[in-house]
C-alpha atoms as one frame of an Amber mdcrd trajectory, in Angstrom:
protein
 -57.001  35.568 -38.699 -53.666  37.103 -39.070 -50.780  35.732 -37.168 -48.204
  37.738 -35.668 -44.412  36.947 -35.476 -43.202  36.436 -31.889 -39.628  35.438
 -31.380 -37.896  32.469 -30.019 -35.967  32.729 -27.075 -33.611  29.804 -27.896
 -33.176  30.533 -31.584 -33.894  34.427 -31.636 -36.310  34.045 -34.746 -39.370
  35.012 -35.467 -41.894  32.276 -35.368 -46.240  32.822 -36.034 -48.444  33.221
 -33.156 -51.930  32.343 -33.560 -53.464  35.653 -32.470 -56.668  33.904 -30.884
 -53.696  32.610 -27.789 -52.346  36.469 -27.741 -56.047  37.630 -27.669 -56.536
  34.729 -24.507 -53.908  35.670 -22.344 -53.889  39.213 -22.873 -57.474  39.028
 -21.888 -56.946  36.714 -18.966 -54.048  39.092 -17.511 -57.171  41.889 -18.077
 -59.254  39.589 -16.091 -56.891  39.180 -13.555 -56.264  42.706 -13.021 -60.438
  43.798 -13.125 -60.660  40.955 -10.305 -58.222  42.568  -7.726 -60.329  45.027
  -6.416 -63.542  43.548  -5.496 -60.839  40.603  -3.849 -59.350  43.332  -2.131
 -62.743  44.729  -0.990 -63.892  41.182  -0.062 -60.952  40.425   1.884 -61.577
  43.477   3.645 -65.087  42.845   4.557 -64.332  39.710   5.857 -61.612  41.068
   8.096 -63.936  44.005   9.020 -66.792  41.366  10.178 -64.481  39.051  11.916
 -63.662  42.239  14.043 -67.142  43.289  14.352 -67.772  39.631  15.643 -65.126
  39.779  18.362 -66.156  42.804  19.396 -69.594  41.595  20.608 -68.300  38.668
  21.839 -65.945  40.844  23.909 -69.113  42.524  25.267 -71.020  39.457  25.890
 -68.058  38.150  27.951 -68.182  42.058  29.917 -71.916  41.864  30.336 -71.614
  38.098  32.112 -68.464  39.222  34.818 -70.599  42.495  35.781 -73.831  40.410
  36.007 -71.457  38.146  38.330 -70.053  40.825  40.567 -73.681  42.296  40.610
 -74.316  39.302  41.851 -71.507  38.790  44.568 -72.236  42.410  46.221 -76.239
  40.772  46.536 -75.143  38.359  48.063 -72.395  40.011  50.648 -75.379  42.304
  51.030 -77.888  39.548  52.277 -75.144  37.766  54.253 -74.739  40.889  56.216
 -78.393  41.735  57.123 -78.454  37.816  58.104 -75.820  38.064  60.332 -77.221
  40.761  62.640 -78.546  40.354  65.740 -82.086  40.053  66.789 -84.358  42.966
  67.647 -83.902  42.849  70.860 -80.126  42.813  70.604 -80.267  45.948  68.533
 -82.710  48.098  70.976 -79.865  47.161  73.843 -77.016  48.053  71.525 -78.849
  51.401  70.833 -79.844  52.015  74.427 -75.969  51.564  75.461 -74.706  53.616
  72.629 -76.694  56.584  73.321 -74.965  59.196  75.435 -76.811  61.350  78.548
 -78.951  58.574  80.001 -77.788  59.599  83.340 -78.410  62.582  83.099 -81.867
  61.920  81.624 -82.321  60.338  84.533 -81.587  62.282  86.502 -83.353  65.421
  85.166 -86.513  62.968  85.363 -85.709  62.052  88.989 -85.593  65.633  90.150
 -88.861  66.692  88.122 -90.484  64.107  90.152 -89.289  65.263  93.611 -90.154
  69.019  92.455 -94.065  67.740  92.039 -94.005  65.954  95.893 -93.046  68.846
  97.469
């Protein structure tokens, strides 16, 4: 193995490598530098699936308030129908409300007097 002559910083002269340590680090920095992207992409995927899990979470949390209000407008519904009146009630509310009894009345009473005469 051949060494090559790297230099000293403190003394400025050249001094033997072993090229087997050149060989490891220059291949670890390679290593390094191969690595980055599928880091990057894993990084990334784990972002992307955090998000992805919010979001449905988000949805489930949407689906439960409208299943509430749903819920709420049943029940203001039922409360309502409750609260009326009885039958009766409503046949005398209708029978007040409409309009031209009188003279219904009185178009009946006169019909009658036209057939005694």
């Amino acid at each position: 193995m051949a060494d090559t002559p790297s230099t000293d910083s403190s003394a400025g002269a050249p001094t033997a490598v072993n090229s087997q340590i050149t060989d490891a680090v220059t291949q670890t920095n390679v290593k390094v530098l191969a690595e980055s992207p599928a880091m990057a992409m894993g990084a990334m995927f784990q972002a992307m699936s955090h998000s992805t899990g919010i979001l449905f979470e988000n949805a489930v949390s949407s689906q439960q308030q409208q299943n509430t209000l749903a819920q709420a407008a049943s029940n203001q519904g039922v409360i309502q129908l409750y609260s009326m009146g009885t039958m009766s009630d409503a046949a005398a509310t209708e029978k007040v409300s409409q309009a031209g009894i009188a003279d219904n009345l009185t178009s009946m009473l006169s019909v009658l007097k036209s057939f005694r005469s």
